[in-house]
N, C-alpha and C positions, 0 to 999 in steps of 0.2 A: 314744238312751239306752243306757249300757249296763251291763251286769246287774254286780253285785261280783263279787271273785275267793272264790272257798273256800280254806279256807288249807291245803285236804290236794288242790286241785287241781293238777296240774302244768302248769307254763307253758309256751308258748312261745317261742321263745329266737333272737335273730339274733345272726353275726357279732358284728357291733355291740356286741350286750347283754353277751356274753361277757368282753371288752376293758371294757364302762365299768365292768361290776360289780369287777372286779378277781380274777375265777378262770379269765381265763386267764393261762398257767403254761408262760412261753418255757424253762424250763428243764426242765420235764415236756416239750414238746416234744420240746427238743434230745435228752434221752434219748433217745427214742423213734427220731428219727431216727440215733441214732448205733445203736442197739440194730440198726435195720434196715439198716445198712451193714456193722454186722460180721454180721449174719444171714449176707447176702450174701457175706461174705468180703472184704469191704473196707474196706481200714484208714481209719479215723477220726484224720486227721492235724490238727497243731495249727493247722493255715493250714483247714482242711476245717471246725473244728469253729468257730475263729474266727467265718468267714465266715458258717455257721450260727448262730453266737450272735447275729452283726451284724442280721443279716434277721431273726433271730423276735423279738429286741428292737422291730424296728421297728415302725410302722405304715405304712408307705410301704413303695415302691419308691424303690431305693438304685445308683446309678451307679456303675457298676464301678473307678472310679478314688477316689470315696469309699469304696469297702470297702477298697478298697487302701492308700487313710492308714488307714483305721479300724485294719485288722488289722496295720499297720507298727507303731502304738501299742502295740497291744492285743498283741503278739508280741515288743513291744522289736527289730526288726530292719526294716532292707529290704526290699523287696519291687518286683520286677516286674509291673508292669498283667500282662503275658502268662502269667504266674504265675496269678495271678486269675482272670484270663479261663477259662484251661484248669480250674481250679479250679472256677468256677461253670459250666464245659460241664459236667465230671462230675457237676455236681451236679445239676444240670437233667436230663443222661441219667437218675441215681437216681428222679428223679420230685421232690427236695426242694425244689427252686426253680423257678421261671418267671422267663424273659427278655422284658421286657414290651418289642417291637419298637420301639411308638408312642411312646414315650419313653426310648427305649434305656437300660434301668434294669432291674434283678432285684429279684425279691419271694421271699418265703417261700411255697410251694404251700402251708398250711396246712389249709385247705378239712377233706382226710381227716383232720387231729385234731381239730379244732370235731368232725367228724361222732363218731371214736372219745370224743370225752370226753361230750357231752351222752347218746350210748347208755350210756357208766359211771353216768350222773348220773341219780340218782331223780327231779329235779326237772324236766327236759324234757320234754315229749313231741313237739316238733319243731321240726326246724331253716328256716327262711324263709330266700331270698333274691331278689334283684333282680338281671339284669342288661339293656344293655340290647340291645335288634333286632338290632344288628349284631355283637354280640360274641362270635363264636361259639367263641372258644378259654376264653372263662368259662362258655359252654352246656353245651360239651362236659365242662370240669373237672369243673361242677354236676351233670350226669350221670350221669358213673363213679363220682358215688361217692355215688349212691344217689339223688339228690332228681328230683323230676318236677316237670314244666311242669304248673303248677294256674290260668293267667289271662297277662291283660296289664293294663298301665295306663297312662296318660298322667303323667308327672311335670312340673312346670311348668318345673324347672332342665334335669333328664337326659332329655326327652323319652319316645319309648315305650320302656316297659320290661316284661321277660318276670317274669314271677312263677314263683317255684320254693318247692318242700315236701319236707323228707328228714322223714318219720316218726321217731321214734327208740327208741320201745318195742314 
């Protein structure tokens, strides 16, 4: 059984909840990441910011040859895959995207803004996630950027899975 919510109580929040409820906010994203590229000194070009728009749109991992029609569109011009490719190195060296090996496709590193926006947010007080025994470049991500291993569990689809907890007040 379990007990009601109070409605001055603060909730719990995954990944997940973030995307269905609809606050999260690929454009407050991309700022941010473009914010931390000129921090850096580094130009925010239109193939750069493209590519960033393409991935934090998504919910997936996206194939470097599909960014590359994406952003041909999305740029009105041409585009070389090798173009791209060098394009999502840099961006991957930044820390803004991951190159997912096991299905040779990039994703948005997103991870550190779920963590920065639910600490903005009076309504969190912590972020959950799953991954699973073997996946230790999503252990690692989980990690750095703040959350701890709190359990394990058996999932009937994903098999075992680690249990992780970022606090966020």
């Amino acid at each position: 059984m379990s007990t009601p919510r109070r409605a001055n109580r603060k909730r719990r929040i995954s990944a997940r909840d973030s995307h269905a409820s609809g606050t999260w906010d690929p454009g407050a994203i991309l700022s941010r990441a473009t914010q931390l590229l000129e921090k850096r000194g580094m130009q925010v070009t239109p193939l750069r910011r493209s590519v960033l728009e393409l991935l934090y749109a998504e919910k997936k991992a996206i194939g470097a040859y599909d960014l590359t029609a994406a952003s041909e569109r999305q740029l009105g011009r041409r585009l070389r895959p090798n173009t791209v490719y060098r394009t999502l190195d840099f961006l991957e060296e930044q820390g803004l995207v991951v190159h997912l090996a096991s299905t040779r496709a990039y994703a948005a590193r997103a991870i550190r803004e779920v963590v920065i926006w639910a600490r903005e947010s009076s309504q969190v007080s912590a972020l959950t996630a799953e991954t699973g025994i073997a996946n230790i470049a999503s252990q690692q991500v989980l990690s750095r950027n703040g959350f701890l291993r709190v359990g394990e569990r058996v999932d009937d689809e994903d098999g075992p899975l680690i249990c992780w907890r970022c606090p966020t007040d």
